[in-house]
C-alpha positions in Angstrom: 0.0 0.0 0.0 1.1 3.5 -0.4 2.7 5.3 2.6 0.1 7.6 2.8 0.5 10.3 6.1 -1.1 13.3 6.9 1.5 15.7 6.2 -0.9 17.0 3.1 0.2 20.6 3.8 4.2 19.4 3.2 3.2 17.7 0.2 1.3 20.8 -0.8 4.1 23.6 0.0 6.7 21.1 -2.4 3.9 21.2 -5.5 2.9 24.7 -5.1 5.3 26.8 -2.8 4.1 30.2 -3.6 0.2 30.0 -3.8 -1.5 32.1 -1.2 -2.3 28.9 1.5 -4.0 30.5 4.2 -5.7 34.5 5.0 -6.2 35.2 8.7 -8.9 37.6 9.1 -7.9 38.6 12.7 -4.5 40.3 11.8 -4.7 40.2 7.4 -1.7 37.9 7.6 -1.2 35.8 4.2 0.6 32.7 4.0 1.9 31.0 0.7 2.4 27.7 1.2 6.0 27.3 1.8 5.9 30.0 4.5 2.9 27.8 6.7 4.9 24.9 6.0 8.2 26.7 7.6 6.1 27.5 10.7 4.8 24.1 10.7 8.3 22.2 10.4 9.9 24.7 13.2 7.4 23.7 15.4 8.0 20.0 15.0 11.6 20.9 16.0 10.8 22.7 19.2 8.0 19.5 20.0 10.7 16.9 18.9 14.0 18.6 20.5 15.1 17.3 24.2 17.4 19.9 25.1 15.7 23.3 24.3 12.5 22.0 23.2 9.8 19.5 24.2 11.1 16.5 23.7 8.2 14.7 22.8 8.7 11.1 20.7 6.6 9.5 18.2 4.0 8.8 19.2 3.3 10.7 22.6 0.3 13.0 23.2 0.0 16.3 22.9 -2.6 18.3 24.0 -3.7 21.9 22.5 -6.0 24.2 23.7 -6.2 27.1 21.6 -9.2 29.0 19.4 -8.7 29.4 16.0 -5.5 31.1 15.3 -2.2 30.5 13.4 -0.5 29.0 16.4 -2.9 26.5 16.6 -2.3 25.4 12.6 1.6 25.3 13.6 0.9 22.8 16.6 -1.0 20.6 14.7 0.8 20.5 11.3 3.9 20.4 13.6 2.5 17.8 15.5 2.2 15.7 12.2 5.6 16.4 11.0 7.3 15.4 14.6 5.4 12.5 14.8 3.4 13.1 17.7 0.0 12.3 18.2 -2.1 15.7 18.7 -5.2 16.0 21.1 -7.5 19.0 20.1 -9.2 19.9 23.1 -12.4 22.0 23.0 -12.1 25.8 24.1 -15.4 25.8 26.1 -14.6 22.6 28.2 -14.2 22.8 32.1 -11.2 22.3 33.9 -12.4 19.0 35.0 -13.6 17.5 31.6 -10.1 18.5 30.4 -8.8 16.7 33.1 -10.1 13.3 31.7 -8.8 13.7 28.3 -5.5 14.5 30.1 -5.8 11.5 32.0 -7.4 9.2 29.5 -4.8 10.2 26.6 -1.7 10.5 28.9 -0.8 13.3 27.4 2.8 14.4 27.8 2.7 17.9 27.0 -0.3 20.8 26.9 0.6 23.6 24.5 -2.1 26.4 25.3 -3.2 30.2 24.5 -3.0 32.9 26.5 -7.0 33.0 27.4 -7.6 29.9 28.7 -4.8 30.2 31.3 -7.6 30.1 33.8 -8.3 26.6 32.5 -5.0 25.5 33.4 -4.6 27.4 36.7 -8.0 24.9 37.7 -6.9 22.1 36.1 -3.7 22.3 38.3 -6.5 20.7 41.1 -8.0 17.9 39.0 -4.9 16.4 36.9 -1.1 16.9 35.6 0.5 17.7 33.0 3.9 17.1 32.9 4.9 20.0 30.1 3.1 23.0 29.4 3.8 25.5 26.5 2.2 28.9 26.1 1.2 29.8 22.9 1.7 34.1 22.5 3.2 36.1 20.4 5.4 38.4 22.6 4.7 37.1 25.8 6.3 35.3 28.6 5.2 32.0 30.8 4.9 31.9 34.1 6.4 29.3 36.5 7.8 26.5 34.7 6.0 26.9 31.5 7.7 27.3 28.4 7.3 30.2 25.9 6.6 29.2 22.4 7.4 32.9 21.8 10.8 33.1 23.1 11.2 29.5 21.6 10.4 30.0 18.3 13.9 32.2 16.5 15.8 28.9 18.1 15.0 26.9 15.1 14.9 26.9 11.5 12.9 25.3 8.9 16.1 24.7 6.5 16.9 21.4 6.2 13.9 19.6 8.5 12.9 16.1 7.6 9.3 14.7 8.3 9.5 11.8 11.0 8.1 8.9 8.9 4.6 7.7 9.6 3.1 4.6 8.2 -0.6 4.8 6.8 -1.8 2.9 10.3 0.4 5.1 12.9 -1.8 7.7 15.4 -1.7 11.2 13.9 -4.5 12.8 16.5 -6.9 11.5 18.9 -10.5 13.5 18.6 -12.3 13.3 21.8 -16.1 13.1 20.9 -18.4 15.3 22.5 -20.0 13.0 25.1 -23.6 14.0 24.8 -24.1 10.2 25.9 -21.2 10.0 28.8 -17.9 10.5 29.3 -16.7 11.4 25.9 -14.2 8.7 24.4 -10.6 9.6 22.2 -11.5 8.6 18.2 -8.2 7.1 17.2 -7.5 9.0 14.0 -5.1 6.9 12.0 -2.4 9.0 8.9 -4.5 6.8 6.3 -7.5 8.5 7.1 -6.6 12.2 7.3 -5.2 11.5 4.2 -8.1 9.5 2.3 -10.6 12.0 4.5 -9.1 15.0 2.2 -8.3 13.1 -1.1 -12.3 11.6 -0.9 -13.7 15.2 -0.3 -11.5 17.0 -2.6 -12.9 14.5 -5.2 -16.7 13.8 -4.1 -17.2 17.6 -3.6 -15.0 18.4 -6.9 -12.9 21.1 -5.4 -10.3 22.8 -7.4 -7.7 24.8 -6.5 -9.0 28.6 -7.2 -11.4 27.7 -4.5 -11.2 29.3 -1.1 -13.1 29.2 1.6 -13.4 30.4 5.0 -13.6 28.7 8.0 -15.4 30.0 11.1 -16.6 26.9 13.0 -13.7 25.6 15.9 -10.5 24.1 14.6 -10.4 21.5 17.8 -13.2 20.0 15.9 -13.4 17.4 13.4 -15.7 19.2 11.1 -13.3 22.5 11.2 -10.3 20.4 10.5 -11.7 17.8 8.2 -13.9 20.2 6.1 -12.7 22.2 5.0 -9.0 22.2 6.0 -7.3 19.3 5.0 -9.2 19.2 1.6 -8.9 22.4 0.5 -5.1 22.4 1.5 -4.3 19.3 -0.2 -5.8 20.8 -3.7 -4.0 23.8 -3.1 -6.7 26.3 -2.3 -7.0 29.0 -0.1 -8.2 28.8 3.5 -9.7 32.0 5.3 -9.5 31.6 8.6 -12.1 33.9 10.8 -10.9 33.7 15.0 -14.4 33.4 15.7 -18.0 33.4 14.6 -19.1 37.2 13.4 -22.2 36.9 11.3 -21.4 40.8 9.7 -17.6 39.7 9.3 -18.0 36.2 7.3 -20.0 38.3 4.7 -17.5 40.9 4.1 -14.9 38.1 4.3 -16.7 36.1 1.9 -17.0 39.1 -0.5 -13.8 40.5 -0.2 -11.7 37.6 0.0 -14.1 35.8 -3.3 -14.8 32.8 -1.0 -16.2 30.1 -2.9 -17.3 26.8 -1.1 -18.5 27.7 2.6 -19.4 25.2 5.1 -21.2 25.8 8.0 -24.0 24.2 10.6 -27.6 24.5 11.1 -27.7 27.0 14.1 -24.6 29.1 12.3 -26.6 29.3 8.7 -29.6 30.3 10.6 -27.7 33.0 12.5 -26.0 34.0 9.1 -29.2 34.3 7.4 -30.8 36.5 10.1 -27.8 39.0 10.0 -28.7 42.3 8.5 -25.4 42.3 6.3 -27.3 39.2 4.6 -29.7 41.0 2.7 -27.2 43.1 0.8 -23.7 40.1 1.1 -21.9 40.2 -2.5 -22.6 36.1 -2.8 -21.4 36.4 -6.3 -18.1 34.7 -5.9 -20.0 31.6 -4.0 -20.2 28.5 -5.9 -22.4 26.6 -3.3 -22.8 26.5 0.3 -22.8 23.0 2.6 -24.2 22.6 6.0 -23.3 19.2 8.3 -23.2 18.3 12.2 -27.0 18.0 12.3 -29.9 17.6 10.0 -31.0 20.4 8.0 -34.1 22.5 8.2 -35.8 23.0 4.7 -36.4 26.7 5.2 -33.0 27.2 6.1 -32.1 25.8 2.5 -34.9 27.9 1.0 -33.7 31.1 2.5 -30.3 30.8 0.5 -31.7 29.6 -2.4 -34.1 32.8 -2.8 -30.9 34.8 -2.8 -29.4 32.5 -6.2 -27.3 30.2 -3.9 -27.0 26.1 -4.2 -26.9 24.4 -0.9 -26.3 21.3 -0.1 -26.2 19.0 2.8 -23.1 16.9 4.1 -23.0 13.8 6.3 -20.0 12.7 8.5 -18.7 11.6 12.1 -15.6 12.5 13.7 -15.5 7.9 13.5 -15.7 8.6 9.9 -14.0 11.1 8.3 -16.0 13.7 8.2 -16.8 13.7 4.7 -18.6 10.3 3.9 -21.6 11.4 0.4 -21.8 14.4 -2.2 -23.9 15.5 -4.7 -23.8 18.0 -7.1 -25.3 21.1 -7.3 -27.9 20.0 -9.4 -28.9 16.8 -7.0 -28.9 19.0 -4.0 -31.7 21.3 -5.7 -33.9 17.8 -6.5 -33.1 15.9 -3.8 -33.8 18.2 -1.1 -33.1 16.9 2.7 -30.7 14.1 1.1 -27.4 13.7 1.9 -26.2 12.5 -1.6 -24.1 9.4 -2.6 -21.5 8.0 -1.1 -18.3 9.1 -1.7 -15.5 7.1 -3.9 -13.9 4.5 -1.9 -16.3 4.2 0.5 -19.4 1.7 1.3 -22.9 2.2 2.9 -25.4 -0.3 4.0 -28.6 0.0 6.1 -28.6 -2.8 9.0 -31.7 -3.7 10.4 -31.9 -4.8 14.1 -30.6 -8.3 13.4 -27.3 -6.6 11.1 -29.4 -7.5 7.7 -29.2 -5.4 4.7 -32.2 -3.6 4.2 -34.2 -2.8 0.7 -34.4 0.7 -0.3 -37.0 2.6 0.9 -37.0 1.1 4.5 -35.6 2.7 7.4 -32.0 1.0 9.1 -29.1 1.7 10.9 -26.4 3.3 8.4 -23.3 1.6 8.6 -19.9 2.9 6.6 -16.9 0.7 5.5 -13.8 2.4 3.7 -10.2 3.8 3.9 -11.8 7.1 5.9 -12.7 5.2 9.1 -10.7 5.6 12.4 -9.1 2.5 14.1 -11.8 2.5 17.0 -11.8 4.0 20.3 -8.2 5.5 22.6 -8.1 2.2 24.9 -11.5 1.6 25.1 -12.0 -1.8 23.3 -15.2 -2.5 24.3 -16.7 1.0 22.8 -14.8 -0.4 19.6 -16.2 -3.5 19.5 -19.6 -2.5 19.5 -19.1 0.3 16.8 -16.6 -1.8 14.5 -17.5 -4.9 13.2 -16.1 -7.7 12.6 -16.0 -7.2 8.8 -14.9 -3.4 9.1 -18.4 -1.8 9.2 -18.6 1.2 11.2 -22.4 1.6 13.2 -23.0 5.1 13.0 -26.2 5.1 15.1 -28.2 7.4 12.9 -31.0 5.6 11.2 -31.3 6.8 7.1 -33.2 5.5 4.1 -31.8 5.4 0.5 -34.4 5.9 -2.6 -34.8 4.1 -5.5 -32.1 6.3 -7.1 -29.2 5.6 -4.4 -29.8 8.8 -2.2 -29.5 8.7 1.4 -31.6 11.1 3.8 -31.1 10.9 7.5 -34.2 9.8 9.3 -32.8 10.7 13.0 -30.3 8.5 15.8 -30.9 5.0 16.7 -31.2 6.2 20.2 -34.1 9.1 19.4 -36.2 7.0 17.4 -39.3 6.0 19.7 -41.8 2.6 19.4 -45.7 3.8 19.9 -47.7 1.7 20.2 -45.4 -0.8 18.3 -44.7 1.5 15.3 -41.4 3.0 14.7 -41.7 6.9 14.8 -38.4 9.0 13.6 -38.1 12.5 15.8 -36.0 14.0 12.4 -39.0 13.4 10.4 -41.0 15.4 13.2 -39.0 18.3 13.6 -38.6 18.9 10.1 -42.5 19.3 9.4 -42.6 21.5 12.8 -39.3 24.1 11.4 -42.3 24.4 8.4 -44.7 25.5 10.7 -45.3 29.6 10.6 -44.0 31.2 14.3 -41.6 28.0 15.1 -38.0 29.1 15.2 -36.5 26.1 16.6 -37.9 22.0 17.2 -36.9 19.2 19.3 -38.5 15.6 19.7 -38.1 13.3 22.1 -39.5 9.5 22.9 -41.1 9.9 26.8 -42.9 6.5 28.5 -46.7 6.0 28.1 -48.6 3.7 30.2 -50.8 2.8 26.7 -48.3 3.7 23.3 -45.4 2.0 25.1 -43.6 5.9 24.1 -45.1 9.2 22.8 -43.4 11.9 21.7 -43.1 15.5 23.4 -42.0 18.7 21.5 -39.7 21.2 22.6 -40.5 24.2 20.5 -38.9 27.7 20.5 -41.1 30.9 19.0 -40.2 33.1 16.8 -40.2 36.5 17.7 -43.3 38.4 16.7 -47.1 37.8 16.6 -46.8 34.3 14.9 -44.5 33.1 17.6 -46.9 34.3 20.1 -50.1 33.0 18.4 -48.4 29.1 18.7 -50.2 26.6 21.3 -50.2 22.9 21.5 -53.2 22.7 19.7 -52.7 25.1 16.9 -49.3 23.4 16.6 -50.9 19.5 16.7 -53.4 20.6 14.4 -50.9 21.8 11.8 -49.0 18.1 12.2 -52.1 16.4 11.6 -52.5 17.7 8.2 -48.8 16.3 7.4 -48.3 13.0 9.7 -50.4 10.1 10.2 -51.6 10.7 13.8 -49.4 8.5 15.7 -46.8 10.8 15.1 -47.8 13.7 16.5 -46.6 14.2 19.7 -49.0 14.0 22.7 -47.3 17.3 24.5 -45.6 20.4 23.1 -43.5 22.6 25.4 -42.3 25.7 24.6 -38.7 26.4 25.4 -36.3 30.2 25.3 -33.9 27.8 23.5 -32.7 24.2 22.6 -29.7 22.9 24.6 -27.0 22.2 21.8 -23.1 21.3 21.7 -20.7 23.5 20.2 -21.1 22.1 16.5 -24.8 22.5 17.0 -26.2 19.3 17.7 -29.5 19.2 20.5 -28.6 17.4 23.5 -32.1 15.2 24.1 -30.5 14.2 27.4 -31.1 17.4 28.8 -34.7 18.1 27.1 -35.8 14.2 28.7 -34.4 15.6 32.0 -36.1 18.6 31.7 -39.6 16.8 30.9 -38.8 14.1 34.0 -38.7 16.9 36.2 -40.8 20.2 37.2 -42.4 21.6 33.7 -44.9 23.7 32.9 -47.7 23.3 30.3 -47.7 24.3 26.6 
């Protein structure tokens, strides 16, 4: 097999050296390729180097905890060239959920930025970390922390060789979000960074004029899998925002002639409800994509009425991210689909005894291909049940495929609710309620009842405005009951300032079914 590795932005920087790699809005820094690359390979000197440096050997963890920023792209392409196994961690996390990844990846270093020094002045309390690095331009650590600042003119990107890596060795461990317990470290293997951007850049035909900004956070998956890696490895332009600003990502995306945009639900929302939208030069865009969580049909419909095509991605951090695509003209036919799946890579739908289901019926979707991770950071029970013994990865979302091969996301395995012995899918639900005039926002989840066996209850957020207020539970059953056979309308509806969601926009139901178990009020 090929020696594939992850270092896609050293391959890159040797093909193309001076093409424009990477914009940072925050400062208007521009980066060809060969200059990111030199930041990347000095920082796999200082993380590789035992005397002045880190020491850190193939293999060992280290941890970053930074926003989106320039130091936090020379960690992690560092962190590939060294060798060493990187560990995003999520800037919103607690001092004590950091302290398990610590502890669960044994991490031997925590390089980290200047704001979330409070994290690490708690976390002192709950684990340790043998080696810590800040991460600021022009300022000093305290105690015994190193300075990557004062660091950094030590060493010289002349002459640096990549450690080797073969196609099965650790690049990064992606702890998930643990919306269902503790969360758990995806093992994410060179191979699959590798096929991850070669699959996307080819499934999604990207080229290499395209560029395209990325506001959602790096320590994620999604930010680094799409659109990253991909666009870097076919030598397009990343624009990298600090942070979500609605008015700035539209003059970005006009000034900068941004052309393939991905984003989530709650962020296109937010985007489309910005007064900048109304008037944003789109003219440059060549389609928009949305993944994370399923996507509202009004949301697509709102970009389409100002000349845009948008589409809808599917992924896991297990997975990829990037696992179907469709082009432009699919996307506007096949609305709510996710598309095909992508070169290289398999789907089946399992029902509940792991047979392959016709299309048209609902089953669990399950993905095989070069793009899926090794399993779960010593945890091999978790991998067992997710990996098969054949190499099938259980997602847990339940999808359908149509006659014509396209897949549409019918909800989780762990949402979908039995009333009355009928399967009834949530997704299915709360995309007939986001049609519903005065409902901003929908969640549905499967609550016990002593007759149906389970009955759904909606959480529903209002619009602002008369519409919002005019909403009941009986206005909004009655509007269901024109569109879904009666079983599926949920027996209780409770209105709600917002949905509780992760950072990449996905509802936590845990917290809405603890909400409805204890005190509520009535619709």
């Amino acid at each position: 097999m090929i020696a594939l590795h992850a270092d896609l932005l050293g391959e890159r920087a040797r093909l193309t050296p001076e093409k424009t790699a990477l914009v940072f809005v925050r400062t208007g820094e521009r980066l060809t390729y060969r200059e990111l690359d030199g930041r990347a390979a000095r920082m796999a000197r200082f993380l590789s180097d035992p005397a002045g440096g880190l020491g850190l050997a193939k293999g060992e963890r280290a941890g970053l905890l930074a926003n989106n920023s320039l130091e936090f792209l020379d960690v992690f392409f560092g962190a590939i060239k060294a060798g060493v196994v990187v560990v995003p961690l999520g800037t919103r996390l607690t001092a004590r959920e950091v302290a398990h990844v610590v502890r669960d990846s044994g991490m031997a270093a925590l390089l980290y930025a200047p704001e979330h020094a409070g994290t690490l002045r708690a976390l002192e309390a709950e684990a340790t970390v043998p080696r810590r690095v800040l991460l600021a331009p022009g300022e000093r650590a305290g105690g015994d922390d190193l300075s990557w600042a004062e660091a950094v003119e030590r060493y010289d990107a002349a002459g640096f060789e990549r450690v080797p890596c073969a196609p099965e060795e650790l690049c990064a461990l992606l702890y998930t979000s643990g919306t269902t317990g503790k969360p758990k470290g995806v093992m994410v293997p060179h191979r699959m960074v590798a096929w991850n951007a070669i699959g996307t850049a080819l499934g999604w035909q990207l080229r290499e004029e395209d560029v395209s900004p990325i506001f959602t956070p790096l320590y994620h998956a999604g930010g680094l899998g799409a659109f990253l890696m991909p666009v870097l490895a076919i030598g397009g332009t990343v624009v990298l925002h600090a942070g979500f600003d609605a008015e700035e990502i539209w003059r970005t995306v006009a000034a900068e002639r941004c052309t393939v945009v991905l984003g989530v639900p709650t962020i296109w929302k937010l985007l489309s409800e910005a007064p900048a939208f109304a008037s944003a030069d789109l003219s440059s865009v060549r389609w928009l994509i949305s993944g994370g969580a399923p996507l509202p049909l009004f949301v697509i419909e709102t970009y389409e009425r100002r000349g845009v095509a948008f589409k809808q991605g599917y992924g896991l951090t297990e997975v990829g991210v990037n696992c179907f695509a469709m082009t432009v003209e699919e996307a506007a036919r096949k609305k709510g689909s996710i598309g095909k799946p992508l070169m290289w890579t398999e789907a089946r739908l399992a029902d509940e005894a792991g047979g392959e289901l016709p299309a048209g019926e609902v089953g669990e979707l399950c993905l095989r291909g070069p793009h899926v991770c090794l399993g779960y950071w010593r945890n091999p029970e978790a991998t067992r049940a997710a990996v098969d013994g054949e190499g099938w990865f259980h997602t847990g979302d339940l999808a359908r495929r149509d006659a014509d091969g396209f897949y549409t996301i019918a909800g989780r395995r762990k949402d979908m609710l039995i009333s009355g012995g009928v399967n009834v899918y949530p997704a299915e639900i709360e995309g007939e309620l986001l049609l519903c005039p005065g409902v901003a926002d929908a969640a549905v989840v499967g609550v016990p009842h002593e007759t149906w066996g389970e009955s759904g209850v909606a959480f529903v957020v209002r619009q602002p405005g008369p519409e919002g207020e005019s909403l009941s539970a009986p206005s909004l059953a009655l509007f269901l009951e024109g569109r879904l056979a009666r079983y599926k309308v949920p027996r209780e509806f409770l209105f709600v300032e917002a949905l509780p969601r992760t950072p990449y926009g996905k509802v936590v139901k845990g917290e809405l079914l603890d909400r409805w178990a204890g005190p509520r009020g009535g619709a």
